[in-house]
N, C-alpha and C positions, 0 to 999 in steps of 0.2 A: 507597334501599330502596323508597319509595315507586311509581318506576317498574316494580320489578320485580315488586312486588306486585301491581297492574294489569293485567302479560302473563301471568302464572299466573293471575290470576281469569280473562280473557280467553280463554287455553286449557282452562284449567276448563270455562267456559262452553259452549263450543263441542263439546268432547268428549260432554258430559252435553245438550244441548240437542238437538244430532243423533239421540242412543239414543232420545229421545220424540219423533221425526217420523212421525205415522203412527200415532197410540197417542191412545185417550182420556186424558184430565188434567183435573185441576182444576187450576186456575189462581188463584191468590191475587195480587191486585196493588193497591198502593196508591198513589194520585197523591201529588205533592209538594203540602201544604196542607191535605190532606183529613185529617179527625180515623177514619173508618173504610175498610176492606180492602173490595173489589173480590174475589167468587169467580166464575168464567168456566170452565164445565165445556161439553169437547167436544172434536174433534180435532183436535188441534196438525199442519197442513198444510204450513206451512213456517217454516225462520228465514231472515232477512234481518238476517245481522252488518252489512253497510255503511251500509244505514240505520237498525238497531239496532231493528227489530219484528220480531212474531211473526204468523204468519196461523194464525187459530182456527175451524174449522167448528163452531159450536153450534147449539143450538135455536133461536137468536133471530137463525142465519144466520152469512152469514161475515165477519171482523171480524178486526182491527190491533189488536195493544198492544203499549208500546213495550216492549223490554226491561230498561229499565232502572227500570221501574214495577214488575216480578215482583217479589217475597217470597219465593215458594215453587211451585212447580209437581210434583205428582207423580202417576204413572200412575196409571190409574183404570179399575176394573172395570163397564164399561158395564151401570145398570138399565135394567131394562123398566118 
C-alpha cells in the first residue's frame, strides 16, 4: 500500500506543480530540524522532478528549493 501511495503523491505532484510554472507563489518550506517555516514569494520558473527542486525568480534573485522541503505553495497575486 505503501508503494502506491508514493506514485499517486508523485503524479499528484506533478500534475499540480506544472499548472504553477510561470505564476507568482508563495512558497512555504520548512527544513528537516528547523523549529520555523521558510516563506519565498516570486516566480516559480521551473521544476526539476529528477533531482527533486524547484527554480524560483524572487526579489532576492533566482534560487533552488528542494521539493521535498515545500509545505504549501499557492498562486499569488502580484503587489506593487
Amino acid at each position: 500500500m505503501g508503494a502506491l501511495k508514493g506514485k499517486v503523491v508523485k503524479k499528484m505532484e506533478k500534475k499540480y506543480m506544472e499548472r504553477l510554472v510561470g505564476k507568482y507563489c508563495k512558497i512555504v518550506t520548512k527544513e528537516p530540524g528547523e523549529d520555523r517555516a521558510n516563506v519565498v514569494v516570486g516566480v516559480l520558473e521551473d521544476v526539476d522532478y529528477k533531482d527533486g527542486f524547484i527554480l524560483v525568480d524572487s526579489e532576492q534573485g533566482l534560487g533552488c528549493l528542494r521539493i521535498d522541503t515545500i509545505i504549501a505553495i499557492k498562486p499569488k497575486t502580484k503587489e506593487k
